[in-house]
N, C-alpha and C positions, 0 to 999 in steps of 0.2 A: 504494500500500500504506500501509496506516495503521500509526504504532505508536505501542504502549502501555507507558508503564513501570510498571513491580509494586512496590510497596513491603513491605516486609518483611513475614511474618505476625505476626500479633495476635490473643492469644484467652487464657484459660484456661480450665477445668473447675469451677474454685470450690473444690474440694477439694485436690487435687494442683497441684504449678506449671508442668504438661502445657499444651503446644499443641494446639490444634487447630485447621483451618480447610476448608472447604470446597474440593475441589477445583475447578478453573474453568476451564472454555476460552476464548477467546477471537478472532473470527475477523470477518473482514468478509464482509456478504453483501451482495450489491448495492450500495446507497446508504447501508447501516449499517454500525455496529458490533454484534458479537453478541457478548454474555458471559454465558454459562451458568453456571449454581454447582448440585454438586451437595445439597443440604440434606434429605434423603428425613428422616421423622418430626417435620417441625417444619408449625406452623400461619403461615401468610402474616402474619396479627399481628405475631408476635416477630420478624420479619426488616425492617429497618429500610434504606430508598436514598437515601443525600441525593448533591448533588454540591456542592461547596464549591471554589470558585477553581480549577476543573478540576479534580477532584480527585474521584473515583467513589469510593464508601465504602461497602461493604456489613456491615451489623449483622446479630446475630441470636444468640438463646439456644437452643439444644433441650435444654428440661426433659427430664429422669432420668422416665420412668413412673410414679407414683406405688403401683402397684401390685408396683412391681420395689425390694424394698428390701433392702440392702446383705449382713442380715444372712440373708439367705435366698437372694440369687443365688449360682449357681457358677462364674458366668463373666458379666462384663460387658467387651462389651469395643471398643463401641460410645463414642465420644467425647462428652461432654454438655457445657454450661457456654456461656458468650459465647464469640462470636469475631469479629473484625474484617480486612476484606480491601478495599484500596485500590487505585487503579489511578490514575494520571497521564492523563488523555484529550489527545488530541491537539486545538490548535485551529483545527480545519480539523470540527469535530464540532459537532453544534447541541445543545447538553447540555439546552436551556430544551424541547426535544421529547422527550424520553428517556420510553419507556415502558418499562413490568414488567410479567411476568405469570408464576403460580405454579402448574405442573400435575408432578404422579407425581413429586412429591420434587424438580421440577429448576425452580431459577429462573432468568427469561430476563428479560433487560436490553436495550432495544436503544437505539440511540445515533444518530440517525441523521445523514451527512454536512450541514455548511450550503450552502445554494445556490451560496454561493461558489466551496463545494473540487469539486463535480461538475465532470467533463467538461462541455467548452459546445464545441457543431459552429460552426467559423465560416464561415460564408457568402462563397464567393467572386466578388465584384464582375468580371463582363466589361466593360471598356472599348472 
């Protein structure tokens, strides 16, 4: 079993001193790591994945509509602005392979084990 430590959330709105962060699963599948974020209305551009000294870092802005403005909505109530969400990987994890990909609002992260940390069947020698 792999684990991950969370580091605190990180975001604001830009207007208000409101949090927000994307919520996220995270779970092993096979030979990975899988970390989902839910992000629905933002473009793959503005969401940004480095990893730094073990260290998974997910960025990302969802622009306000431009069509939707302040003085005319009757309800917003939908969270906009940056936000930042961190994750500790474990090093038993090959971070230099980590792919992304961006479908129906949900980002996917995968992380996958290094050769190292796999099971390995050992062979046993009849004498």
């Amino acid at each position: 079993m792999i684990s991950v430590r969370c580091h605190p959330l990180h975001g604001s709105t830009g207007e208000a001193p409101e949090m927000w962060a994307p919520p996220v699963d995270i779970y092993e599948s096979g030979d990975q790591l899988m970390i989902r974020a839910e992000v629905p209305g933002m473009n793959a551009n503005d969401i940004d994945i480095r990893i730094d000294s073990g260290v998974l870092h997910i960025r990302g802005e969802r622009k306000i509509d431009p069509q939707i403005q302040q003085q005319t909505a009757y309800r917003l109530e939908r969270r906009y602005g940056g936000f930042t969400r961190s994750f500790t990987l474990p090093t038993t994890l090959d971070a230099g392979k980590t792919a992304a990909r961006y479908s129906d609002g949900v980002l996917e992260v995968s992380v996958p084990k290094a050769e190292s940390a796999k099971p390995k069947r050992v062979r046993i020698e009849v004498a």
